[in-house]
N, C-alpha and C positions, 0 to 999 in steps of 0.2 A: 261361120268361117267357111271359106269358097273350098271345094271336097281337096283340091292340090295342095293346098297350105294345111290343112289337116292332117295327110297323108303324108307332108313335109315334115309336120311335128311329132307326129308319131315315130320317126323316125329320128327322129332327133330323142326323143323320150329314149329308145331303145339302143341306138349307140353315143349318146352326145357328139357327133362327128367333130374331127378334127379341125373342123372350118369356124366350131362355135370354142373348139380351146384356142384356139388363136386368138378369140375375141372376148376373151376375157382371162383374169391368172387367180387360179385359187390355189393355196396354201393348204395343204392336207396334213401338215404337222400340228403337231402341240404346240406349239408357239404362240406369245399372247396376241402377235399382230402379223402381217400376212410377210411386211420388209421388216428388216434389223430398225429400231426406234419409231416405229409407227404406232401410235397411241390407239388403243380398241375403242370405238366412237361412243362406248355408253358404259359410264362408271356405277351405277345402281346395280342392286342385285335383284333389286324386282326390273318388270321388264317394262320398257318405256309404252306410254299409251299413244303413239300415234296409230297404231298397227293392231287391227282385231283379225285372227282367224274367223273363219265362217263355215267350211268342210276341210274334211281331210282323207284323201283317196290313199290308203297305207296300203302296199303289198311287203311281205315278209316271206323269205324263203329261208328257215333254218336247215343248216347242214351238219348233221347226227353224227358225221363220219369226222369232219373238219371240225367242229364243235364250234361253227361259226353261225353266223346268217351275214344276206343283206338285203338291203330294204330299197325301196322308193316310197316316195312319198309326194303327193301336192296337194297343194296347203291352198284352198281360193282364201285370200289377201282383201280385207277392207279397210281404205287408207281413211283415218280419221284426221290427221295434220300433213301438211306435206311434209315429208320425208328423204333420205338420199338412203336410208341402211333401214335393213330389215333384223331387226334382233329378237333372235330366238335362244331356248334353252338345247342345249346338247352338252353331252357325257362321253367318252370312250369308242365316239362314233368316227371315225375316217371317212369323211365327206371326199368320195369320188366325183362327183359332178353336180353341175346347179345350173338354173335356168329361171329367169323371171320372165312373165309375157304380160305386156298390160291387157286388158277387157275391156270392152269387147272389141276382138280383133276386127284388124282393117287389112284389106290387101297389102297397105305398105308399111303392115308396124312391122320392126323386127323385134325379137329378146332383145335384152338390156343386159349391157354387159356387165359383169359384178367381181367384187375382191371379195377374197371370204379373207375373217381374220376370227380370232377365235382368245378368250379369256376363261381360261383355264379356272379360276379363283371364281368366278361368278357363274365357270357352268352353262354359257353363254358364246354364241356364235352370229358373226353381224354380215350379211349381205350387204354391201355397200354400190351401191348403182351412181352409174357412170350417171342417169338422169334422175333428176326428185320426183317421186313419187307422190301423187297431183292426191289432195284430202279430195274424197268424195267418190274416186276410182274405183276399182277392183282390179287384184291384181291375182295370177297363179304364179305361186315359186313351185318348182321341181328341182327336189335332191335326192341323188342317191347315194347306197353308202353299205362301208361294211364293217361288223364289230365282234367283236369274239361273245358266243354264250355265257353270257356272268358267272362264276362260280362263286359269287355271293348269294344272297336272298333275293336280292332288288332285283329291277330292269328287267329283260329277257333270260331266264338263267336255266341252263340244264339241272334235272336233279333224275336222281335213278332208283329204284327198287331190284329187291331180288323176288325171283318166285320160290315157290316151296322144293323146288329140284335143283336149287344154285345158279339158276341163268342170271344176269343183270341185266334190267332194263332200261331204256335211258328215254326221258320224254323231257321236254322242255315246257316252262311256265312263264308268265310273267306276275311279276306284282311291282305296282307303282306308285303305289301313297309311301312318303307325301310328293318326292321329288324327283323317281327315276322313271317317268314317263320320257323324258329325253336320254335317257339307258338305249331305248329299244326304237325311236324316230324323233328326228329334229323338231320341236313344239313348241307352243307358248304355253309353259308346266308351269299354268297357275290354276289358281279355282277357278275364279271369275272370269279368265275368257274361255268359257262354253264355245264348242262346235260339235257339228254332226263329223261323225266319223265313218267311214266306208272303208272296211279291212278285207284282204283278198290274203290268204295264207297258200301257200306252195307247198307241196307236201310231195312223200312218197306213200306208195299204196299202202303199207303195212301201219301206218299212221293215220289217226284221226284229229281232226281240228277241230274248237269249236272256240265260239268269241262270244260278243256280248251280246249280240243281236243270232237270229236262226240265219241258216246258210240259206241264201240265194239258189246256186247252180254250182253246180263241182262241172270244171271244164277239163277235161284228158290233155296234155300237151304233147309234142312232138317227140321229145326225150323222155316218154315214159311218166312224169310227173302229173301232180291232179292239181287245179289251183281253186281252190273252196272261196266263192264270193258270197259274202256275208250282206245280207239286206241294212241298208243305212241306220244309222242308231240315233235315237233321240238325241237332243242338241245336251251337251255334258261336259264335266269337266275331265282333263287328259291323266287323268291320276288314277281315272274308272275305266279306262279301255284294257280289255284282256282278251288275250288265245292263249289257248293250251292246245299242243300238238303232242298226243300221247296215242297208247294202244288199249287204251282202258274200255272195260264194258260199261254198260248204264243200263240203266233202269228208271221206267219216268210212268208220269199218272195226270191227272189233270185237275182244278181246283175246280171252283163251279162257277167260274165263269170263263173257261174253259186254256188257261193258264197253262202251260206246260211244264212242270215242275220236271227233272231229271238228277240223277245223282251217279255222278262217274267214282269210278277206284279201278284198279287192278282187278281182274275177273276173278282172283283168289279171295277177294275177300268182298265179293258183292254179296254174301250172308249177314255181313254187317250195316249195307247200306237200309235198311228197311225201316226202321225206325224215323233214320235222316230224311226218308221220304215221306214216312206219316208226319212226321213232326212239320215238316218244311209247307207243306198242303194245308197243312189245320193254321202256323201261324201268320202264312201269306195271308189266309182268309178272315182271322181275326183282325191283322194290320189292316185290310183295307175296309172291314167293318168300322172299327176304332179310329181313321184318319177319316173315312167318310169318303177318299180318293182311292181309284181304282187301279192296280198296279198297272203300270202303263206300257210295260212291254210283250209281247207276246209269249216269250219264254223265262224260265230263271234253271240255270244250272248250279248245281253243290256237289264239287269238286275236288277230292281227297289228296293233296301233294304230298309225295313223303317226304319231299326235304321243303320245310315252313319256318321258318324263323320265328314269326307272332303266331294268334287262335285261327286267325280266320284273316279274311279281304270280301270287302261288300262291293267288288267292279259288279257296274248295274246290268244284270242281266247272267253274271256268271262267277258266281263266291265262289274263291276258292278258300280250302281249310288246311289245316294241320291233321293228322287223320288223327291223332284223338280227342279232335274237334267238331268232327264227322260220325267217326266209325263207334257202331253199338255192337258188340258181341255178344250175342244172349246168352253162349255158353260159360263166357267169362269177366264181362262188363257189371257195373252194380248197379243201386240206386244213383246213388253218387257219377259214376259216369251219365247213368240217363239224363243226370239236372244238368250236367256240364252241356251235353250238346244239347239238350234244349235251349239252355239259355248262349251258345254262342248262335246254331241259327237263329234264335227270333232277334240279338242283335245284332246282326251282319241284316235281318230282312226290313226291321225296323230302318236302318242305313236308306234303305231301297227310296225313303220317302225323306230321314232326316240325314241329309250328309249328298244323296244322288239327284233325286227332286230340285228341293232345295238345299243348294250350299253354301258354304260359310263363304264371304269376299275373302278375307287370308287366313291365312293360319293361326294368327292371335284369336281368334274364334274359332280353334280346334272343338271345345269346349261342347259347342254347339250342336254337332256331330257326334261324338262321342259320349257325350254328357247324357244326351237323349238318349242313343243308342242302348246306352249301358242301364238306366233308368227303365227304359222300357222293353228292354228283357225279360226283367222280373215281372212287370207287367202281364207282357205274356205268357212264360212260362209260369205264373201263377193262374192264369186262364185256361191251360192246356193240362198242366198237371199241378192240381190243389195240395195234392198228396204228397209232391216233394216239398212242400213249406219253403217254397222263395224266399220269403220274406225275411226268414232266420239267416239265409246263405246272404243276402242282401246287405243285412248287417255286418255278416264277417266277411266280407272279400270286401265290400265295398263302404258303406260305412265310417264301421272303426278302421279299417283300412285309411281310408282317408283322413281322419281326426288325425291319425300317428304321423302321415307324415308332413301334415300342415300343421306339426306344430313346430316343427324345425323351423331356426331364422331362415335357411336355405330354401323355403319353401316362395315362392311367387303366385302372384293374383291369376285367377282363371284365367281370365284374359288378358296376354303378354304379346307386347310387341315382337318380332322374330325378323334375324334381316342376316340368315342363313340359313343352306340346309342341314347342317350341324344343329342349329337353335329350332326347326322348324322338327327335325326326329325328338328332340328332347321335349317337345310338347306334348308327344303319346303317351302321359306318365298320370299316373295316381292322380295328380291336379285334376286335370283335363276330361277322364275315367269318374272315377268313383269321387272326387268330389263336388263334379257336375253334376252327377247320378243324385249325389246327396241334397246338397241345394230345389232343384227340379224336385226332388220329393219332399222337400220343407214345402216349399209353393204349391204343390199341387194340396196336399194337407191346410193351407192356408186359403187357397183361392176355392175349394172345393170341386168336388168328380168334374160336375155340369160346365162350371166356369172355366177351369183348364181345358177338357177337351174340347169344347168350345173356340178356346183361343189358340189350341194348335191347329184345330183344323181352319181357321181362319187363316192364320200364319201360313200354313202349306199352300191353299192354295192360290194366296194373293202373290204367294213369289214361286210358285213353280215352275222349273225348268229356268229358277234365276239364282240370284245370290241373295244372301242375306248377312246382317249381322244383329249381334244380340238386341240393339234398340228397338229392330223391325218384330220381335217375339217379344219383347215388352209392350210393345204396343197395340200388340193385338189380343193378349192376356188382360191386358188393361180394357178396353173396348168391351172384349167378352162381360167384364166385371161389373160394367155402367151398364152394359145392356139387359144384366141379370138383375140390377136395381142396387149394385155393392158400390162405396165410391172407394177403390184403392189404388194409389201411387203405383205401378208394377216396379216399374224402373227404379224410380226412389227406393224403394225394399230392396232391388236384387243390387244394383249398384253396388253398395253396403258389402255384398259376399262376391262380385265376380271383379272390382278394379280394384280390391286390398287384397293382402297376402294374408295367411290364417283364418283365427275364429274367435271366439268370445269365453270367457270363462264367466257365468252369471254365479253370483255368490247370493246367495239366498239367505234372509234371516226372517225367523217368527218372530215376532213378539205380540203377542195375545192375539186379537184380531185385522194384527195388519202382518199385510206382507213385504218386506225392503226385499227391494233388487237394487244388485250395479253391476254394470260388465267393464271385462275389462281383455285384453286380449289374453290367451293361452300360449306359453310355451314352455316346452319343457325344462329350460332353467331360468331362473328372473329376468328380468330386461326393464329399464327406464319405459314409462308410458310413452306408447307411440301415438295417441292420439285418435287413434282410429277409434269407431262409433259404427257400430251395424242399427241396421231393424232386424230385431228378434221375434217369431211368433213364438212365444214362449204359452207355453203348455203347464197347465198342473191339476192334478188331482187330488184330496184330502182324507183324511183318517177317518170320516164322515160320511163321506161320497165318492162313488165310483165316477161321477160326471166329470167330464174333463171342459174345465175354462179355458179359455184364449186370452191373451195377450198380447198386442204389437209392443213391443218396449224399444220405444226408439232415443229416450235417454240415457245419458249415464248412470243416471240412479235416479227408481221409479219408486212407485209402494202400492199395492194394492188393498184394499178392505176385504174382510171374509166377512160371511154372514152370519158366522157362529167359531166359539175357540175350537181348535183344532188341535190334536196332538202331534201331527207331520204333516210336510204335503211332500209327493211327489213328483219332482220339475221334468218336464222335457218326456212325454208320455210315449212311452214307443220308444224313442230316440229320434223321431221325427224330426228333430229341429237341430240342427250343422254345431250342436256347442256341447260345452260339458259345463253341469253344474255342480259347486259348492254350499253344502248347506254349513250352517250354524254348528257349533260341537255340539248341543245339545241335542239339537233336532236330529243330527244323526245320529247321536247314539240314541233315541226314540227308535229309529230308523233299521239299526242295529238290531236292538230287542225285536222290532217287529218281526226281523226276517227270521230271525231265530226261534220267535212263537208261533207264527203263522205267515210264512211267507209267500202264501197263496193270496193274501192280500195284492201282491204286485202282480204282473203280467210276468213271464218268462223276460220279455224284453227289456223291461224295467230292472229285473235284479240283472241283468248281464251288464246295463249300463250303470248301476249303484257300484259295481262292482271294478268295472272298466275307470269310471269316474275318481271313485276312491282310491285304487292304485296308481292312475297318473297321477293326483291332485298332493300324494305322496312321494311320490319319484320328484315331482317338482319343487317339494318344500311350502305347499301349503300347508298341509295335512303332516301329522305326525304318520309315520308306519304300524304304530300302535295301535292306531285309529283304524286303517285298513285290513290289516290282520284279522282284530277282532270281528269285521264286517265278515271277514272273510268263511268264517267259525259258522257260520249259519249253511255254508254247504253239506255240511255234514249228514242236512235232510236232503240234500237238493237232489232231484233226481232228472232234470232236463239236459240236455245237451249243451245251449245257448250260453246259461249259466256257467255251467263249468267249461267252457271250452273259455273262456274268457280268462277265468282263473286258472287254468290253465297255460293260457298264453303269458302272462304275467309272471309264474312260477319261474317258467321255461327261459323267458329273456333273465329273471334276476339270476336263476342256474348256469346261464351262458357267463353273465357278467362274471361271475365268480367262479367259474371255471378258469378262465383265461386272467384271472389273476391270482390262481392258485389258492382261495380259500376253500378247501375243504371242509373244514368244518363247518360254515356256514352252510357249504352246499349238502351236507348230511344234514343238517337240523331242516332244512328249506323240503326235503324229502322224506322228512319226518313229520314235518307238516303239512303235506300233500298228501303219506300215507292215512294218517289219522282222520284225514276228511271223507278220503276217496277211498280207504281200503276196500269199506264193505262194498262198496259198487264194482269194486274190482274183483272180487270174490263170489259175487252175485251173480259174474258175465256170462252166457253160454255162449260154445263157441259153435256159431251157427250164422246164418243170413238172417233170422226171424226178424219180424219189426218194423217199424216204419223207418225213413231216413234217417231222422233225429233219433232213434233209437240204435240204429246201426252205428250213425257217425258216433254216437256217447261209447256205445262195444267198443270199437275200436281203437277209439282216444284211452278208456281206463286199461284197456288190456294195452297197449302200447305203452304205457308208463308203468304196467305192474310186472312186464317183464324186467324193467331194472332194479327189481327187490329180489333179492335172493334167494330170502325167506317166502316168497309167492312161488304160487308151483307154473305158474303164466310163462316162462322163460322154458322151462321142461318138456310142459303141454307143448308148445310150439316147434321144440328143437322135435321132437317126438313125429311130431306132425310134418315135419319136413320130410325128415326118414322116410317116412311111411309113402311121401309122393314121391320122393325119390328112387324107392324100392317099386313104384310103381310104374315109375321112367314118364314120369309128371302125365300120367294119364289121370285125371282125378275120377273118372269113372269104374277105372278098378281098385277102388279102393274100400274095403271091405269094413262095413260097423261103419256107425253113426261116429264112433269117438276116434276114427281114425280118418275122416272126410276132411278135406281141404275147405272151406268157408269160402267163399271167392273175395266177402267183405274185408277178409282178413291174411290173404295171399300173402299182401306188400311185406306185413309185419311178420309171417311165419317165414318168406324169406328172409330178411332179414336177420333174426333171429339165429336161422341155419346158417349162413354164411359169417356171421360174429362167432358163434361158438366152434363153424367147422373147422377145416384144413384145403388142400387144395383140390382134392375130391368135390367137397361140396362144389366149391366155387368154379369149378370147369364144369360140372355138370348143369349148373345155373346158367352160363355159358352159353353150353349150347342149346337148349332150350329159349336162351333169347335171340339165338342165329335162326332157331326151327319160327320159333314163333310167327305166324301171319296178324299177331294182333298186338295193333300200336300200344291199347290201353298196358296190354300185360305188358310190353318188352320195357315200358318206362318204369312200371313196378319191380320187372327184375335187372334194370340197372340202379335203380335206387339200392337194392340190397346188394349188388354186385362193388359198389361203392363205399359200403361197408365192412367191409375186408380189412383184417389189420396187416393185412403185407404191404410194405411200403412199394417194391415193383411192381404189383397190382393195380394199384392206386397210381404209378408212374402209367403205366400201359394201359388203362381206360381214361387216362389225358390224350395222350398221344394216340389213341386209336379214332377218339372224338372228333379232335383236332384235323387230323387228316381224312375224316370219314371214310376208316377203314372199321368195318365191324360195327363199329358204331357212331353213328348220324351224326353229321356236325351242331344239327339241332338241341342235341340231347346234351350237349356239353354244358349247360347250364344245370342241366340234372344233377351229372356229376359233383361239378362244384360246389352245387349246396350241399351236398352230403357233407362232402371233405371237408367242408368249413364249418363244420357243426363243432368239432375235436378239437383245439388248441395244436397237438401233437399235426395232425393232417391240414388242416388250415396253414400251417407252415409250407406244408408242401405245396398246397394248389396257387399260395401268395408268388411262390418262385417261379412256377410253371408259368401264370399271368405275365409276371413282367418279361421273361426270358422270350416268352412267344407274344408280347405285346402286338407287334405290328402285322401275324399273321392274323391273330381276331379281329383289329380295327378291319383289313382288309376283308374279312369273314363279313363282319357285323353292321359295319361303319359306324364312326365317330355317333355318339348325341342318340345311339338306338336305344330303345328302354333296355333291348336281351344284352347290350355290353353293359351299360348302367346297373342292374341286376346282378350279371355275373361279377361286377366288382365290387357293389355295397353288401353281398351276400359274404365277401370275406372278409373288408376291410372294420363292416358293423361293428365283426367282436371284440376288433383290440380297445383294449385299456390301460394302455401307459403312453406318458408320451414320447419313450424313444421308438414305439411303432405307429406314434401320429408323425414325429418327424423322420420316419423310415417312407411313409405313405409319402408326405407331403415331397419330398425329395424325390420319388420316381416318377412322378407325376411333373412336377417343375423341370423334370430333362427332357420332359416328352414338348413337341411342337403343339401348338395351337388346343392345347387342353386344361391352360390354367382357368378361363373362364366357362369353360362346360360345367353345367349345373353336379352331374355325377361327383366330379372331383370335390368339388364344396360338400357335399352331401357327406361323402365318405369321413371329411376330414371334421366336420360338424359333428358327427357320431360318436366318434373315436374325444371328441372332446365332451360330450355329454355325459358317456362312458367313465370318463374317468374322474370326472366332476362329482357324478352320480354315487361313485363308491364313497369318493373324501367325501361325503357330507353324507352316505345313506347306512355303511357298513357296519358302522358300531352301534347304530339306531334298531336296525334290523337282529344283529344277530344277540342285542340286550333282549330284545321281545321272545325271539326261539330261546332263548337259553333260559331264560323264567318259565315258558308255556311247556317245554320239553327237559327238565333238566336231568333227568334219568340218561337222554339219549347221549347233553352234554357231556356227563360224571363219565359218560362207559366210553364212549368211541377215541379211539385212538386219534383220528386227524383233531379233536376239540382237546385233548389235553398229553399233551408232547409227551409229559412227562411218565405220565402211564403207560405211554406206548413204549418210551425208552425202557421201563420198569420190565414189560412183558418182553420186552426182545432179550432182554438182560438175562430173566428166566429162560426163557425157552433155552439161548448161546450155554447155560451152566446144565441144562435137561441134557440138552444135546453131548454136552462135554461128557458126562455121567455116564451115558450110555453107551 
């Protein structure tokens, strides 16, 4: 371009001159079209393909003071069909000016002049040009524009911390999965159209910047300002570009191939990043071992946000966290927090290759992304640290996790179409997560180490720096398979668990030396056959042999031969494989007796799913609860954590149910039953840190339950133990003798504790302690117990302080609420607060996010009558556009399982306590009215007498 018309456009770039508004009229309102009845030229909500981005030259200047920014942006344009409108995604952006230039300029092109109209409902904005844009062209659009700093999560949004002397500080972030990259610059915010990106941030000196790519050149401006130009960034999708403009220190090191690793936070709490930096170096270098690809940017930063809605964001080259996602305290952090941030970096780093590399084409292959991500976490952090037992955590977060909630009808196939951004955030959910994680570890157990990583690393890098969807990693799992000398279907198998909903229930029966199988689907109350048919690698070992056999079972009903009579087998080894099995009555109760005489026979993993297996396979009306019970009698040796936190879990949901419809009785015998298994372990406990994880996590699960017995001195110990850090003014270092030392495994619970049994002494001094506090881990610990309070204004004012992120984080407001809805009595409260402040959360959260999804199945779970399914179903039906959001079925799905669940479980259940326990029946007052009536009778004539 001749140096004049360059010079011209420059100039045009930096005022739009008045000579180019005259020649053309853009509409800078809300409005769905630019005139009154002007139809928006493109009704889809994905965006039309004539039109690929190719670069993206983004400047952002946020304003701290205004709590605004604004932007430019141009966008080089490859015309794939001829065209007249350029349609892109945009959000809450006020498009000040616009400009299109064709390529490569001529002395006599001029801009084209354009209408902008804009479709509010699709999120979408159309350049429409006075000439058609010619297939095969290139073309620049230039828009600039300006938008308020989100006070949501998403987009561009300010969030602030305080320091340890009460100053507040305020930095601004972005996050933009899956759809608020057009929040923060006009874009085509899809997966699949990749472009390179060039970001230039505006700043003032007491702020620093940093994005996806390392800074270029910082250039000084005339007013004082610095503008940080960012080196171009590999060609990616717009959902992965991030700056942060904060005043945070870092700390960085380098990998061995000489990778910049760096980890930012607030300078008060860089004691805590150290960890995040050894961990983030070791599992970058495992990833690119294990992919065989080399991470391909020159930097990665880990990033500590205090206000974060989800764990983490894997933007390529600069994750950002939730800081106690991040941040390790050595003086106050556990085991259990070091598994946490291990396993969110290595899956934010795994992203770096499954999700940024290569990406999914749309969102219906979230899966893909996620699925992997969360899969090989454990992966890694079983590489990095053996010690925390992955594998175990694996299970319960993810897992049985996922079995529970695919087995609701509400639940939908891995892979689901999506044709909003409402439906496209509802995809971030346990499906997508943990039951991809799960499947991906069936297959990798069926295809073997060799052949899987084989066929991922095939997979990566025949589409890197592309898109993909699930067929393309079938196919190359497959290939890997032939080329090892295996002949297996990939597709045909995985099909089966990613385009149907649910899972399989294999009912198993011996008879002599053959073995029957049928499947059939799992849910937790009956349903007519739906017809669905998986391939099962079904698994088993026998009373005989430790070896474990294989099985593809891809009929309805198969049968196996054994080589010898057998007195059990058990199906599904590990829990490797996506189903739950049923055996025969006999065979279990073999199965029973086993665990009971030597339950070292099975694997830890094995009795937690005998046991998982047996109490769904009873909630659901397979199984007698007879049956389950008695299985259950064999904890009473059981000394692992896997196990009983299982039984545990189990206990606790039937204890909820029966709380919130007022049987008492049942719920003393069900505690009586807990006692008698777990007393002695709970009497066993010391209170200390000693142990390995799974020995810590068992501490603190039976001491957390043996403080609700009265008769245990667990409740005493702990109130005692508060005291004593209290009187210390929560320094735990002065605190004197072993038997008055605060535990750090056991913080949560000893608060707790202290604030149930105190006054408002206790609870103000908890208080402030979580204002002092510079560490995230602890302040979620002591709002979990601060939550626990029975003053009803208490429990009003850590709503309403959440809520408004006064004091406490608008983040943490999910904290809160699961407390409160643990109580029947409080759960009242936080159902009201929900509805009353509906539309300021949606705005907080938005519609279809898993954190608003959560906060409302976390209260609605526990009802159990139907005039609070049709109280639920009624505030929801007056709300706009959320009868078909998944959440709302979820909630209303429960609340009918619920009550299902008692009519047919409650008189079953409490005939088995009342036989096993009837000493507990005969005495307690909630089990016989009349006895109680008897005793109050007495004491009213003690009292009269005296």
């Amino acid at each position: 371009m001749p140096a004049n018309n360059r010079f011209f456009l420059v100039l045009m770039l930096a005022s739009f001159s008045k000579t180019f508004e005259e020649a053309r009229y853009i509409n800078t309102s809300a409005n769905h079209s630019a005139t009154p009845g002007e139809v928006f030229p493109w009704s889809s909500y994905r965006l039309p393909d004539s039109i690929i981005p190719e670069h993206y030259y983004i400047t952002i200047h946020p304003d701290f003071q205004n709590r605004t920014f604004t932007g430019r942006v141009k966008i080089l344009l490859a015309v794939l069909k001829d065209t007249d409108h350029v349609v892109l995604n945009s959000k809450n952006l006020q498009v000040r000016e616009a400009l299109l230039l064709p390529l490569p300029e001529h002395h006599n092109q001029k801009q084209l002049s354009l209408r902008l109209q804009e479709s509010v409902q699709n999120e979408q904005v159309a350049f429409t040009s006075s000439s058609t844009l010619q297939a095969g062209r290139k073309y620049e659009l230039f828009v600039s524009y300006t938008a308020a700093l989100s006070s949501s999560f998403s987009g561009f949004y300010k969030t602030f911390y305080r320091t340890r002397n009460g100053t507040t500080r305020m930095l601004a972030a972005t996050h933009f999965e899956a759809t608020s990259a057009r929040k923060a610059f006009p874009c085509f915010d899809e997966p699949s159209m990749k472009a390179v990106f060039s970001i230039t941030i505006i700043r003032d000196q007491q702020h620093y910047a940093i994005s996806n790519m390392p800074k270029r050149t910082t250039v000084p401006r005339a007013d004082g300002l610095l503008e940080d130009h960012f080196l171009h960034s590999v060609k990616m999708s717009s959902y992965l570009v991030a700056f942060v403009v904060s005043d945070f220190a870092s700390k960085s090191t380098a990998s061995k191939r000489g990778t910049k690793v760096s980890v930012f936070a607030p300078s008060e709490q860089m004691v805590q990043t150290q960890y995040a930096l050894h961990a983030g170096v070791k599992i970058l270098q495992f990833f690119e071992e294990y992919f065989q690809i080399p991470y391909p940017l020159p930097k990665i930063d880990l990033v500590a946000i205090p206000d974060f809605e989800t764990g983490a964001m894997e933007n390529w080259g600069l994750i950002t966290f939730r800081e106690t996602s991040l941040l390790y305290d050595p003086k106050i952090s556990t085991l259990r927090n070091k598994l946490w941030v291990t396993e969110v970096i290595a899956h934010e780093l795994a992203h770096q290759w499954f999700g940024n590399l290569v990406t999914m084409e749309w969102w219906n292959d979230l899966w893909l992304n996620e699925g992997f991500a969360t899969y090989m976490e454990f992966v890694a952090t079983n590489h990095l640290e053996p010690s925390l037992c992955a594998e175990d955590q694996l299970l319960i977060t993810t897992f049985y996790r996922a079995l529970e909630k695919d087995s609701f009808r509400t639940s939908h196939p891995i892979s689901l179409p999506v044709r909003s951004s409402a439906q496209i955030r509802e995809m971030f959910d346990v499906v997508s997560y943990c039951k991809g994680a799960s499947i991906l570890r069936m297959l990798h157990n069926l295809l073997t180490e060799p052949i899987f990583t084989g066929g991922i690393r095939a997979y990566l890098k025949e589409h890197s720096y592309g898109n993909a969807h699930q067929d393309h990693l079938w196919q190359a799992l497959t290939k890997s398979a032939v080329e090892a000398g295996e002949s297996v279907n990939v597709k045909a198998i995985m099909d089966t668990w990613t385009m149907q909903k649910g899972y399989p229930l294999v009912s198993v029966t011996l008879q002599g030396r053959k073995l029957k199988l049928s499947q059939s689907i799992f849910t937790l109350y009956p349903q007519s056959d739906t017809g669905f048919l998986w391939q099962i690698p079904f698994t088993f070992y026998t009373s005989n042999s430790t070896a474990v056999i294989s099985h593809l079972m891809k009929s309805k009903e198969e049968s196996i031969d054994l080589p010898h009579d057998v007195a059990w087998i058990k199906a599904n080894v590990n829990s490797t494989g996506f189903y739950r099995v049923s055996y025969d009555l006999p065979t279990l109760r073999v199965i029973s007796h086993q665990l009971r005489e030597q339950h070292s026979a099975f694997s830890r993993s094995d009795r937690a799913s005998l046991i998982d297996d047996t109490f769904h396979l009873a909630s659901q009306g397979t199984l007698k609860y007879s049956e389950a019970f008695s299985l259950s009698l064999s904890l009473g040796k059981e000394k692992e954590y896997l196990p009983i936190r299982m039984f545990v879990a189990h206990m606790t949901r039937m204890l909820s149910k029966f709380a919130f419809s007022r049987e008492r009785c049942v719920m003393q015998l069900l505690k009586k039953h807990i006692l008698s298994l777990l007393g002695g372990l709970m009497q066993a406990q010391r209170w200390d840190d000693s142990g390995t994880l799974p020995q810590q996590n068992l501490r603190t699960l039976v001491l957390s339950i043996a403080k609700g017995y009265r008769r245990l001195p667990a409740a005493q110990h702990a109130e005692r133990l508060f005291h004593h850090w209290m009187e210390a003014d929560g320094k735990t270092h002065l605190l004197l003798g072993c038997c008055n030392r605060l535990p750090r495994t056991l913080r949560g619970m000893v608060f707790q504790v202290g604030i149930k049994k105190g006054g408002d002494r206790e609870w103000t001094f908890l208080l402030h302690k979580y204002i002092e506090s510079t560490s995230s881990t602890d302040k979620v610990q002591i709002l979990a117990a601060l939550s626990r309070t029975r003053s009803t204004r208490k429990k009003k004012w850590l709503l309403n302080a959440a809520l408004q992120n006064q004091v406490i984080k608008t983040q943490d407001f999910g904290t809160i609420v699961r407390q409160l809805a643990r109580s029947p009595k409080s759960n009242q409260l936080v159902w009201m607060f929900v509805q009353r402040h509906w539309s300021k959360l949606v705005k907080k959260f938005s519609l279809g996010s898993s954190y608003l999804s959560r906060i409302v199945v976390s209260i609605t779970s526990k009802y159990t009558t139907r005039k609070k399914y049709e109280e639920v179903k009624k505030f929801f039906r007056s709300r706009k556009n959320l009868r078909n959001l998944a959440f709302v079925r979820q909630s209303l799905e429960m609340i009918k399982v619920n009550i299902l669940w008692l009519k047919k479980n409650k008189k079953q259940i409490k005939s088995w306590l009342r036989k096993e326990y009837t000493e507990t029946y005969t005495t307690n007052r909630h089990c016989r009215p009349a006895l109680a009536l008897k005793r109050g009778r007495a004491l009213y004539v003690k009292t009269r007498k005296s």
